[in-house]
C-alpha positions in Angstrom: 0.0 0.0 0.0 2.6 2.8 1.1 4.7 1.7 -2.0 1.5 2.1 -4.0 0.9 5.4 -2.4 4.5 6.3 -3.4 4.2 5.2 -7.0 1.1 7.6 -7.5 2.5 10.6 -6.2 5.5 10.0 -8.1 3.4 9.1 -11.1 1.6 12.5 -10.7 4.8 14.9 -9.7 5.5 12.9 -13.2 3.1 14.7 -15.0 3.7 18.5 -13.6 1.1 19.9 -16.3 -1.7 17.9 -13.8 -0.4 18.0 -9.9 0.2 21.9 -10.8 -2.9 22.6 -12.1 -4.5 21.1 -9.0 -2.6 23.1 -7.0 -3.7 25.8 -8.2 -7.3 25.2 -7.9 -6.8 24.6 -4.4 -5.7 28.4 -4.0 -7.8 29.6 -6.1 -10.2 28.0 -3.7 -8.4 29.8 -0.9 -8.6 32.9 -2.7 -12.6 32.6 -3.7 -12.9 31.2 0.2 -11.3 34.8 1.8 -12.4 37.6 -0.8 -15.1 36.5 -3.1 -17.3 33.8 -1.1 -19.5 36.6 0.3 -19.9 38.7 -2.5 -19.6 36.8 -5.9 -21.3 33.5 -5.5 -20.2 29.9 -6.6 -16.6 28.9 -7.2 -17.5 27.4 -10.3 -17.3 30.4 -12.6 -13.9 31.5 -10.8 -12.9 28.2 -11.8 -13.6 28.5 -15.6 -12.4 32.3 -15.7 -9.3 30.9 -13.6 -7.7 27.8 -15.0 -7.1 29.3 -18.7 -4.8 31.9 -17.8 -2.8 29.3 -15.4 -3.2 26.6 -18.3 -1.6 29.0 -20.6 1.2 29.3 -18.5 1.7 25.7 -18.4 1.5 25.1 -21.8 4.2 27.1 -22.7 6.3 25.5 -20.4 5.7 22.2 -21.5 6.3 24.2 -25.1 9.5 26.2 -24.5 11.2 25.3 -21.1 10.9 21.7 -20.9 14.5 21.3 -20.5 14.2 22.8 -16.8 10.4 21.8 -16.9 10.1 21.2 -12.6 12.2 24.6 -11.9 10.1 26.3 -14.6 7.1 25.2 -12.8 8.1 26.1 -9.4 9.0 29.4 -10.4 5.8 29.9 -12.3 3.7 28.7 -9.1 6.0 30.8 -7.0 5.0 34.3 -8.9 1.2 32.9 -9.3 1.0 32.4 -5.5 2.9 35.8 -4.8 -0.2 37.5 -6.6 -3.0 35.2 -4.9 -1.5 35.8 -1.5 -1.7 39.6 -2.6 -4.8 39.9 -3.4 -6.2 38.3 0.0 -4.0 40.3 1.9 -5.0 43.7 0.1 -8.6 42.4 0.1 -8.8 42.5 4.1 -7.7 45.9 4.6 -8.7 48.1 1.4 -11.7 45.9 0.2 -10.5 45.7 -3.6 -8.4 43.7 -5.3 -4.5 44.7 -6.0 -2.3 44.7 -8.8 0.9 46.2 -9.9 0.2 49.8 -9.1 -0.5 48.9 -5.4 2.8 46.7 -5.5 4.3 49.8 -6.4 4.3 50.6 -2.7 5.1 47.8 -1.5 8.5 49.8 0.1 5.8 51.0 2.8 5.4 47.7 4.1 8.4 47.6 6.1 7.1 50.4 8.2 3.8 48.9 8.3 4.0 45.3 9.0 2.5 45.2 12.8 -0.7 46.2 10.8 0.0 43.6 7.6 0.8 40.9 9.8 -2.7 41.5 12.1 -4.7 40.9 9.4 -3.5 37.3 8.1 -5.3 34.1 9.8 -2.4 31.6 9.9 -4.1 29.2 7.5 -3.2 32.3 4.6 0.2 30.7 5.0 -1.2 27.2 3.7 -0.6 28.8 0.2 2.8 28.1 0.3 3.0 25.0 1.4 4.0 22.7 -2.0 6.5 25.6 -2.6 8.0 24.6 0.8 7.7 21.2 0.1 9.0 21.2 -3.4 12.2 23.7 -2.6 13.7 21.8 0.5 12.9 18.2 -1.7 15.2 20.0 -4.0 17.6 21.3 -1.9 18.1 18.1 0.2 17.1 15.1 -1.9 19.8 14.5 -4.9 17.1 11.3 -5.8 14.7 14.2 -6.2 16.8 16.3 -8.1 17.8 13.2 -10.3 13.7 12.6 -10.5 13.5 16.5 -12.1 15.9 16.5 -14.9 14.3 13.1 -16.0 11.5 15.0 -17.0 13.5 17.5 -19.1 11.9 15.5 -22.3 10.2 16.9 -25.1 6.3 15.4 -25.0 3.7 16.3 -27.2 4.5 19.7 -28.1 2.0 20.3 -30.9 -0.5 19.6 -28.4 0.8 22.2 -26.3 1.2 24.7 -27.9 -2.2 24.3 -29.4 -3.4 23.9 -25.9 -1.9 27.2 -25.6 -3.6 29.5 -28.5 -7.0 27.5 -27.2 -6.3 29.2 -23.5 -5.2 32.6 -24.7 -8.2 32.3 -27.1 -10.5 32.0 -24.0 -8.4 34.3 -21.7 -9.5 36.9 -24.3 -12.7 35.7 -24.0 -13.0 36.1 -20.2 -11.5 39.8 -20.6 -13.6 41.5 -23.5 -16.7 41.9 -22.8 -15.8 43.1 -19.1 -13.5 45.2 -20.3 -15.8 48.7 -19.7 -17.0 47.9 -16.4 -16.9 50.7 -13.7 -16.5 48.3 -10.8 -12.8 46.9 -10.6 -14.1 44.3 -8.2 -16.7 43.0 -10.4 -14.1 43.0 -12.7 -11.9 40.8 -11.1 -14.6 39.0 -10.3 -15.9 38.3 -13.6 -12.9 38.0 -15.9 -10.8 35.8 -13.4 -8.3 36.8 -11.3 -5.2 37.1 -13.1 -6.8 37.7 -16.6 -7.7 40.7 -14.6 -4.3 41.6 -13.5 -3.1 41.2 -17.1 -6.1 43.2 -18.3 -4.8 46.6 -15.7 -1.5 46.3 -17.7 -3.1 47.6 -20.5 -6.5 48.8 -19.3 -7.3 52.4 -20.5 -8.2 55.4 -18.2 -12.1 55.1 -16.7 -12.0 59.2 -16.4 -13.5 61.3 -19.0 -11.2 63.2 -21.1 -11.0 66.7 -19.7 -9.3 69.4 -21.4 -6.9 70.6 -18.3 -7.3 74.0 -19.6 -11.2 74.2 -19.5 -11.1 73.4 -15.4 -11.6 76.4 -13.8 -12.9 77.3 -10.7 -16.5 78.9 -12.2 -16.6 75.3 -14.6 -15.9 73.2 -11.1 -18.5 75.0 -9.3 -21.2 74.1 -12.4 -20.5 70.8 -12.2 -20.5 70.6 -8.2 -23.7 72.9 -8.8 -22.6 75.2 -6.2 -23.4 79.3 -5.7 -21.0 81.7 -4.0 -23.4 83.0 -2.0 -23.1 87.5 -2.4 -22.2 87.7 1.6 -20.9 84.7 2.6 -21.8 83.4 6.4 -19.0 83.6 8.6 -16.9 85.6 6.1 -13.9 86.6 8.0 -15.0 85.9 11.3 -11.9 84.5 13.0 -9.5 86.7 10.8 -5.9 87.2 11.8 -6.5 84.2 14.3 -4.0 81.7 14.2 -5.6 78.1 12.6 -4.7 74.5 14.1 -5.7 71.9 11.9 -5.7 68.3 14.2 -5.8 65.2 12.0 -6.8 62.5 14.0 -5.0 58.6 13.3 -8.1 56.5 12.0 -10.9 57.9 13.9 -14.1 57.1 13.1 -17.2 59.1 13.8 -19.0 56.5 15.9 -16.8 56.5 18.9 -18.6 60.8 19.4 -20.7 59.6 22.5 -20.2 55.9 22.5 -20.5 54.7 25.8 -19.7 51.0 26.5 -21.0 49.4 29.4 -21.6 53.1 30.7 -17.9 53.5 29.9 -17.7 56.8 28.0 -15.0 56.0 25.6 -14.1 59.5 24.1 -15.2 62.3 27.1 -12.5 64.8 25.5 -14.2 64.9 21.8 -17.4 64.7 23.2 -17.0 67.9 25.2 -15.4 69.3 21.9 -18.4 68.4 20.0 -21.1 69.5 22.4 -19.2 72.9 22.8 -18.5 73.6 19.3 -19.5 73.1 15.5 -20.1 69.7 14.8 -20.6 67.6 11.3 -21.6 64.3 12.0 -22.2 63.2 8.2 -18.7 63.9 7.4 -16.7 61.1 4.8 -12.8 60.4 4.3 -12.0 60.9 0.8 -8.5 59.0 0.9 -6.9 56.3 -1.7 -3.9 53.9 -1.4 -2.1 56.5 0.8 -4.3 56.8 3.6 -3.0 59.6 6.2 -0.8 61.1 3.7 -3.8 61.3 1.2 -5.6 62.8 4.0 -3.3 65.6 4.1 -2.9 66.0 0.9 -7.0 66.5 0.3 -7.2 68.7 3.5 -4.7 71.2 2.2 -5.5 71.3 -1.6 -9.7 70.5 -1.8 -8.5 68.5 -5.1 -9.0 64.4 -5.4 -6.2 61.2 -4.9 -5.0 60.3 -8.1 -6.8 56.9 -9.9 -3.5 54.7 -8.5 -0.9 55.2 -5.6 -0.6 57.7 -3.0 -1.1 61.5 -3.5 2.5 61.8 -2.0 3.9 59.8 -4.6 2.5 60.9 -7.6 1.7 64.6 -7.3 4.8 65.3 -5.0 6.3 66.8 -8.0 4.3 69.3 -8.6 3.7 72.6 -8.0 0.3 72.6 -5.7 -2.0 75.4 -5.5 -2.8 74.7 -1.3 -4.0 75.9 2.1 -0.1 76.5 3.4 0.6 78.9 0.3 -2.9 80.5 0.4 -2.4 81.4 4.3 1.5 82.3 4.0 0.4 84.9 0.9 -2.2 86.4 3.8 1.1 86.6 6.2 0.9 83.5 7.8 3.5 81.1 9.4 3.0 77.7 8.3 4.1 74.6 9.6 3.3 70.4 10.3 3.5 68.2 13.0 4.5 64.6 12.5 6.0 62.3 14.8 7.1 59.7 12.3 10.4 60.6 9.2 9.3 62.9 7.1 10.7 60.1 4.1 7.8 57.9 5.3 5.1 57.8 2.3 7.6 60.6 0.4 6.1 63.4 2.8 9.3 65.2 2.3 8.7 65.8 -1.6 4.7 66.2 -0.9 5.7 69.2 2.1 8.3 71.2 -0.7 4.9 70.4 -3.1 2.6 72.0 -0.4 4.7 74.4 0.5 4.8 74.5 3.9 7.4 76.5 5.7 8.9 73.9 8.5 7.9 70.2 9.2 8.3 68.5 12.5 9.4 65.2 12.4 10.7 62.3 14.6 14.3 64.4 14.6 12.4 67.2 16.5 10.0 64.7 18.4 13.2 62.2 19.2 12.7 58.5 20.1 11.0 58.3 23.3 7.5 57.1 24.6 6.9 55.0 20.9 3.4 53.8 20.9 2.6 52.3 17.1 5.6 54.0 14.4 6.8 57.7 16.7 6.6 59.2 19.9 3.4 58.8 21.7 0.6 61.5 21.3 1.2 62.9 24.4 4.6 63.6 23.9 3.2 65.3 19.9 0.8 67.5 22.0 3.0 68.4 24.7 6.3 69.4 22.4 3.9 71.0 19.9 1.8 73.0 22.3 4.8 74.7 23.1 6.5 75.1 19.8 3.0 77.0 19.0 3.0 79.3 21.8 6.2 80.4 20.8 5.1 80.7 17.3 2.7 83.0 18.5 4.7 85.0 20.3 6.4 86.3 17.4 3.0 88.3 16.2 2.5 86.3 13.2 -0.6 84.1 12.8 0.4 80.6 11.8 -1.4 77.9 10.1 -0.6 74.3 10.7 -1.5 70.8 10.8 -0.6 68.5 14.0 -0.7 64.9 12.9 -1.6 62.1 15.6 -0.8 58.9 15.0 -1.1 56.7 18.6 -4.4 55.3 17.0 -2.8 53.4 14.2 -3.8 50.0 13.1 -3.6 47.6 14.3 -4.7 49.5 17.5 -2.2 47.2 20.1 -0.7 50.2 22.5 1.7 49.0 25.1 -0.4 48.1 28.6 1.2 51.1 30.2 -1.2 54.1 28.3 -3.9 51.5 28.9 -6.6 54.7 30.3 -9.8 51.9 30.5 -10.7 48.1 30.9 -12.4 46.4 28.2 -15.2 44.5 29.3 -14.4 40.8 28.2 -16.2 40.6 25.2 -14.1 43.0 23.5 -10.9 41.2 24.8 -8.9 40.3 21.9 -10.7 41.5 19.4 -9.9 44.3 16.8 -12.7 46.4 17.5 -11.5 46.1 21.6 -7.9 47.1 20.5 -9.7 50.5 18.4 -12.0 51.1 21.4 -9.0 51.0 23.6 -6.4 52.8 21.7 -8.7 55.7 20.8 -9.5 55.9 24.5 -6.0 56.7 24.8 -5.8 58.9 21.7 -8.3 61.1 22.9 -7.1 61.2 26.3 -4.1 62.5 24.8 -6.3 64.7 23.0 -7.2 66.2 26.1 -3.9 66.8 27.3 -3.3 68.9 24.5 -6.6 71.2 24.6 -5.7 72.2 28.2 -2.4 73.0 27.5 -3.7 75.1 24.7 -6.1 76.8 26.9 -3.3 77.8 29.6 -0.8 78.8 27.0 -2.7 81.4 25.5 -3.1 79.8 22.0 -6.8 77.8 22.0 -8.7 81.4 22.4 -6.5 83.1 20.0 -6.9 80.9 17.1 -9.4 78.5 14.8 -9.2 74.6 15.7 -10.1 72.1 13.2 -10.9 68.2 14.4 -11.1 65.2 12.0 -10.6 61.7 10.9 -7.8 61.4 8.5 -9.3 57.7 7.4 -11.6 54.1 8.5 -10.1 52.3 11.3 -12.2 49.1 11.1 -12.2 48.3 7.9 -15.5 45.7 6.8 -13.1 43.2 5.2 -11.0 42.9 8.4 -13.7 41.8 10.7 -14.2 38.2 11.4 -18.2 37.5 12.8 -17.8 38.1 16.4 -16.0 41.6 15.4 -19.2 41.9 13.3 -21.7 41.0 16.3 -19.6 44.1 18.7 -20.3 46.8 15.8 -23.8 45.6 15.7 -24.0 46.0 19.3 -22.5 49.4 18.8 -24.6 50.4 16.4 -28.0 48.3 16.6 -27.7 47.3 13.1 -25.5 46.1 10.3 -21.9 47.6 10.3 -22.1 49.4 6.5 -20.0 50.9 4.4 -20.7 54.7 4.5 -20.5 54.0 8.7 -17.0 52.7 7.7 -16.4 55.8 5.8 -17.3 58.2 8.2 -15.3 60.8 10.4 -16.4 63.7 12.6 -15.5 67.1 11.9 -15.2 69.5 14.7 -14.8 73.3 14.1 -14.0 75.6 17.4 -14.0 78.9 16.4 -13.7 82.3 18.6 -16.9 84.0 19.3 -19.0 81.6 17.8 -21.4 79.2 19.1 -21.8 75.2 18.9 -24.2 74.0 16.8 -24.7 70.6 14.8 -24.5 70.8 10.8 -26.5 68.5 9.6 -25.1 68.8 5.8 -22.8 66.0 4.0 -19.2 67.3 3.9 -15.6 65.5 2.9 -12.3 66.3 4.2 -11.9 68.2 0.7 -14.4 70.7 2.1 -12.0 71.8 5.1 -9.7 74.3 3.4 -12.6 76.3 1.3 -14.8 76.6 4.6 -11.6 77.7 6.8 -10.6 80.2 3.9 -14.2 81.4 4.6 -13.7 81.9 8.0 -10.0 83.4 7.7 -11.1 86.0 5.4 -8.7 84.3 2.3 -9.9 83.9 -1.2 -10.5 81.3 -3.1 -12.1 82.9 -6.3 -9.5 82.2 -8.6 -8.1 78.6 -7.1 -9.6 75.4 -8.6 -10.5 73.5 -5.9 -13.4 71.0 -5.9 -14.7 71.3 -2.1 -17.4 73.3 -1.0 -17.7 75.7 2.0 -20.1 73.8 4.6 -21.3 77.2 6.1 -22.5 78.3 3.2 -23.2 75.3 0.6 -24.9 72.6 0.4 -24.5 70.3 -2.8 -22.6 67.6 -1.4 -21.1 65.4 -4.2 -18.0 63.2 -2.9 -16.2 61.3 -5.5 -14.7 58.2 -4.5 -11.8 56.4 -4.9 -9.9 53.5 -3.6 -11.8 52.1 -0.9 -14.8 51.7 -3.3 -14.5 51.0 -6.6 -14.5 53.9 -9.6 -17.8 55.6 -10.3 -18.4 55.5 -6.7 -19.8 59.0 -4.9 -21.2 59.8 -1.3 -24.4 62.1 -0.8 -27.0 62.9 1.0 -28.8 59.6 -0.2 -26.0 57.7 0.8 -23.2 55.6 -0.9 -23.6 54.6 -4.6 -21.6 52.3 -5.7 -21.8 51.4 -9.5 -22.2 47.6 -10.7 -21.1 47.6 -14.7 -22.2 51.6 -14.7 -24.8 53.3 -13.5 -28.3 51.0 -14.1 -27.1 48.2 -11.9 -25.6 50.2 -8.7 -26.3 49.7 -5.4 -27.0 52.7 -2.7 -26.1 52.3 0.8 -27.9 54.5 2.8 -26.2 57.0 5.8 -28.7 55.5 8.3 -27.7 51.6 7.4 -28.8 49.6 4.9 -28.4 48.4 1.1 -30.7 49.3 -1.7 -30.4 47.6 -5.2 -30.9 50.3 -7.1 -29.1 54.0 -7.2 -31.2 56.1 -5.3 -29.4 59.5 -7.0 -30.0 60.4 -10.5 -27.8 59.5 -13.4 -26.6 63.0 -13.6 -25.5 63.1 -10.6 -23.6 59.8 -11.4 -22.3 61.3 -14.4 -21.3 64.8 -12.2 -19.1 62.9 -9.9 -17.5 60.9 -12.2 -16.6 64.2 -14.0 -15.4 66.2 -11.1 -12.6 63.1 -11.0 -11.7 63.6 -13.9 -11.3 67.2 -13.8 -9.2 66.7 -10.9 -6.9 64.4 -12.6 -6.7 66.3 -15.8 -5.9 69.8 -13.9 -3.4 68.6 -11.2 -1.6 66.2 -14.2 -1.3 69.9 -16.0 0.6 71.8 -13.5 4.0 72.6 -13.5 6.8 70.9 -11.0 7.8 72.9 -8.5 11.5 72.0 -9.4 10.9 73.8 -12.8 9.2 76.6 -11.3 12.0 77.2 -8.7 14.7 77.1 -11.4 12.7 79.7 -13.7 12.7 82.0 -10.4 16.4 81.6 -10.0 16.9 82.4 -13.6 14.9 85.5 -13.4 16.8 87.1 -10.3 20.1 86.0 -12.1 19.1 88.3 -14.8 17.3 90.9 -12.3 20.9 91.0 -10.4 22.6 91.0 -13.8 20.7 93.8 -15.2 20.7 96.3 -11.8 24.3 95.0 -11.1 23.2 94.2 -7.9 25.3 91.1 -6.2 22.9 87.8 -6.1 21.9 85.9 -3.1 21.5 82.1 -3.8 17.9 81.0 -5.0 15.5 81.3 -3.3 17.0 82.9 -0.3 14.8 85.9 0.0 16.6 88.4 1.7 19.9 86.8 1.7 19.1 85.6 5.4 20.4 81.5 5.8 18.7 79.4 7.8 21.9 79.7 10.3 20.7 83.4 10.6 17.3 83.1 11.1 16.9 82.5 14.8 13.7 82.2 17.0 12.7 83.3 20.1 10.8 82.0 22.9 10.9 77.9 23.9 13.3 75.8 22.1 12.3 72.5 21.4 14.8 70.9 23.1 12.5 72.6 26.3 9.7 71.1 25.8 9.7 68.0 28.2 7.1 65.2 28.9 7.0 62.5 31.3 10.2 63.8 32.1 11.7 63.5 28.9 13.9 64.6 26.5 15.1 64.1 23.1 18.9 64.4 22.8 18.6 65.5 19.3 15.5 67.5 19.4 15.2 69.7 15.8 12.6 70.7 13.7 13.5 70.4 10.0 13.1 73.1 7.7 11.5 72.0 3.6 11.9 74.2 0.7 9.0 75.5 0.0 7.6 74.4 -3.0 6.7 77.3 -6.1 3.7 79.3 -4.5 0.9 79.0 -7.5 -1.0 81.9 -7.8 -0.6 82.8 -4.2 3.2 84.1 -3.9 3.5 86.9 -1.5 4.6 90.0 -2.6 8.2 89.9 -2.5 8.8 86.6 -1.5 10.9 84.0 -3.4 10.7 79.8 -3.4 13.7 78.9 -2.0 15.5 75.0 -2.2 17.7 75.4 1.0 19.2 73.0 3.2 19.9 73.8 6.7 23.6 75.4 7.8 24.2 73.2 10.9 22.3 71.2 13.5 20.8 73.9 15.9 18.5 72.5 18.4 16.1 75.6 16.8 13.8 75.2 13.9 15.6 76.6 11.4 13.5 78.3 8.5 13.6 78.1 5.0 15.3 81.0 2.9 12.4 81.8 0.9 10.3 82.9 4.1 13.6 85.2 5.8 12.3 88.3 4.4 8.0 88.1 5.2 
């Protein structure tokens, strides 16, 4: 019997075409079991849309490589599994289905794998077993290796290579008459995995074409169908005040008021939100790059590009944003971050920005980590008084304080433990969000009073949001389900995955609840409002929420193209429009759209207005060089002597010191960085909005000061 047993496994090793094929049916039975069981019905049609592509494969093997035919295989089933494994791990934390522009990004994992790593179940790993298998047999058995190059014959070619027209014939097959379909997960769905990753290699843009020159800010408000109104609301009421923009690590809107067990879980945002301006039908509007898309939106009103992170494809050019806007009103500007500034390319998206300084882990040193930087006490603290001396200099500033204790995959050491979870939430995801948002807003806390005794809270214009989802649907196994059911009294959806709070505190004003739909690209139009800046001739595609109402948020990313949020709720398009599906704000699914086609075809326009206009502008390294050239020749022609580029008043960064706390002062827990520094970024070519005067400067700093040092171009404001 065993030497029966042996013969037939050998017999079938013997005929690779076969025991690979079946391997491969067993993970695409994995794959169908993980991402499509749930939302695509039977395995059989994966199956039929599967096995040509991987039969293809094989045939040409058996056709051209036969004379390392078991190598060839295993490296073929090596690359195959690499993309199965991919897509199930992509699938549990974005929801849609990966290829080669995602794997792009792939460098981000390193700094990310706490969060990769919580999301695989251990039998994920069962993918790789007969690679396993099959490499040590190599390695170790020299009867096994002997076995292989017995194979290396030549056996009915014609038959492969027939074999192999017949499978691209049918790959084709599966492709074409998907191939105009809005939703990429149908997609995949429907043409097969990897005929689907072969079809994005070549697939054509799903945006309209938009000339980049016909997007202007009076076309962008017809097709948002918004009015400026003749006296805006709120026009210039917090003017000259300074403006805090918090961005808070994966916060989701239902943890305003939650109270578990009679636990309140976030007392600190609750107090802001019954005190203040509060949107509770407010919606991320990230891709791929999550927080770093986040801040890009927040500080341009324009959309993520259709693939990767804002921060990698638009950190070249020059971007017309909130930083330049409130530096050409005489603003300092400046960002928080307790992470490198190299993480997600931040330090090409800043000089693209334009902001004046960043604040990085160099400034925040190494001390209290929770998640990827300092802990968010040690952010507030260190940044509460880098503002109070910022306002101490008479200048207004604008900036944006970036938290980040609340990352996924939510597991914060024991020691900033503020609450115990009652048992049922014990080892859970959702009990390892609940608890470390408990500790980001207790954190959060810290950092309002501090701003209150300091001087700054009264004195300037705080902004509150959710940079992205925390608990994503995809990641939640069914008792994960049950808790957000509990939490909510109904089925966890996908706009409640979407949503965020916005808070608004501003001077003299009083708290109220906005009812309206709003996205993060709404914040810098409505705080322009409020400032007193103009926006008339900007593109940007949000909409002031104290004075408009036509909420239209494109999606991208976590929902597949075509996809919008409104008042209606969450439409998200089958093969286009007819066959959609609405989810609506209050929980729910409807089969049907429940907003009009036009509106479908406005959002889907908006997109691609973005795309086209941002794809049109110049880089800022262009701009900074046609700058430099003009003051060469300025100099040249007054005979004046030239300062390097970009250096504004010929003032270094070595000259330019500040006053008031150093940040090497600022201590928490008793605490102190040994190299505490803020780093200075060129500020990237201000578009439209250059202060008189002023010049974009590329400047590095002279030496190591424990001060910020500042970048030439803003010496001489």
């Amino acid at each position: 019997m065993i030497l029966h047993n042996r013969f037939s496994w050998r017999a079938l090793i013997g005929k690779p075409f076969i025991f690979f094929s079946i391997v491969m049916i067993l993970k695409m039975l994995l794959v169908w079991t993980v991402v499509f069981r749930e939302n695509a019905g039977g395995f059989g049609m994966m199956l039929l849309t599967g096995i040509p592509p991987v039969w293809l494969l094989f045939c040409l093997i058996e056709t051209l490589a036969y004379r390392k035919k078991l190598v060839t295989y295993l490296i073929v089933d090596l690359v195959l599994t690499i993309i199965y494994f991919a897509v199930i791990m992509y699938y549990k934390y974005f929801g849609v289905i990966v290829t080669y522009h995602e794997l792009r990004q792939v460098n981000q994992v390193s700094e990310v794998n706490s969060s990769v790593f919580s999301l695989m179940d251990p039998y994920y790993l069962f993918i790789f077993t007969d690679i396993v298998v099959l490499f040590v047999l190599i390695c170790s058995s020299r009867p096994f290796r002997s076995f292989g190059r017995r194979l290396s014959v030549r056996t009915g070619r014609p038959w492969f290579a027939g074999g192999a027209v017949l499978a691209l014939i049918t790959c084709a097959a599966c492709i074409f008459p998907f191939r105009s379909g809005m939703n990429e997960f149908q997609q995949a769905r429907d043409m097969g995995i990897l005929n689907y990753e072969a079809y994005v290699g070549f697939a054509p843009s799903k945006n309209i074409k938009v000339d980049a020159k016909s997007v202007t800010p009076e076309a962008v408000a017809q097709v948002k169908g918004t009015t400026e109104p003749a006296q805006p609301a709120y026009w210039g009421a917090a003017k000259g005040k300074n403006v805090i923009v918090i961005q808070l690590e994966a916060f989701q809107n239902f943890l305003v008021n939650l109270k578990i067990d009679g636990k309140e879980i976030t007392p600190n945002m609750n107090k802001l939100v019954k005190d203040h301006m509060y949107f509770p039908h407010f919606f991320q509007q990230v891709g791929q790059g999550n927080t770093a898309d986040a801040e890009f939106v927040v500080n341009t009103s324009l959309y993520v590009p259709s693939n990767g992170a804002a921060s990698e494809v638009y950190a070249d050019k020059a971007l017309p944003s909130a930083p330049k806007a409130f530096a050409a009103s005489g603003y300092q500007t400046a960002t928080f971050h307790t992470n490198s500034v190299v993480f997600w390319n931040r330090d090409q998206l800043y000089k693209a920005l334009g902001w004046e300084k960043y604040y990085d882990d160099k400034f925040f040193g190494k001390n209290d980590l929770v998640s990827f930087g300092s802990s968010d006490e040690l952010l507030y603290a260190k940044t509460a008084d880098e503002l109070a001396r910022m306002q101490g200099t008479g200048k207004p500033f604008y900036v944006q304080v970036i938290s980040m204790s609340g990352h996924h995959p939510f597991r914060i050491p024991e020691r900033k433990f503020k609450m115990e979870l009652p048992d049922r939430y014990k080892g859970t995801l959702v009990g390892d969000y609940i608890q470390s948002q408990n500790y980001a807003d207790y954190a959060l806390g810290q950092f309002v009073d501090e701003l209150k005794k300091n001087g700054v809270w009264d004195n300037s214009v705080i902004v509150l949001y959710g940079d992205h989802q925390g608990l994503p649907i995809y990641s939640l196994n069914n008792k994960e389900k049950k808790l957000m059911k509990e939490i909510y009294g109904r089925e966890y959806t996908l706009p409640d995955m979407m949503n965020i709070p916005l808070v608004l505190s501003v001077p003299n004003q009083k708290a109220q609840t906005l009812e309206q739909v709003g996205g993060q690209s709404d914040i810098f139009p409505t705080l322009a409002n409020l400032i007193g800046v103009s926006l008339k001739n900007q593109v940007h595609f949000g909409q002031d929420l104290l004075n408009q109402n036509s909420p239209v948020l494109p999606q991208r990313y976590y929902l597949p193209s075509g996809s919008f949020i409104s008042a209606k709720g969450a439409f998200v398009p089958g093969s286009g429009y007819a066959d959609g599906v609405t989810y609506p704000l209050n929980g729910g699914k409807v089969t049907k759209p429940l907003d009009s086609k036009e509106t479908y075809e406005r959002a889907h326009k908006l997109i691609s207005m973005s795309d086209a206009y941002v794809a049109a502008l110049p880089e800022w390294k262009d701009q900074e060089k046609e700058h430099a050239n003009t003051d060469a020749n300025t100099d040249a022609n007054t005979g004046a002597t030239s300062s390097p580029a970009g250096s504004g008043a010929g003032t270094s960064p070595a000259d330019d010191q500040t006053s008031g706390t150093k940040p090497a002062d600022a201590k928490t827990d008793g605490t102190k960085p040994a190299d505490a520094k803020a780093s200075s970024t060129p500020t990237g070519t201000q578009t439209g909005n250059t202060p008189a005067g002023s010049k974009p400067g590329n400047t590095t700093p002279a030496n190591d000061s424990e001060k910020p040092s500042k970048p030439a171009d803003a010496a001489g404001k």
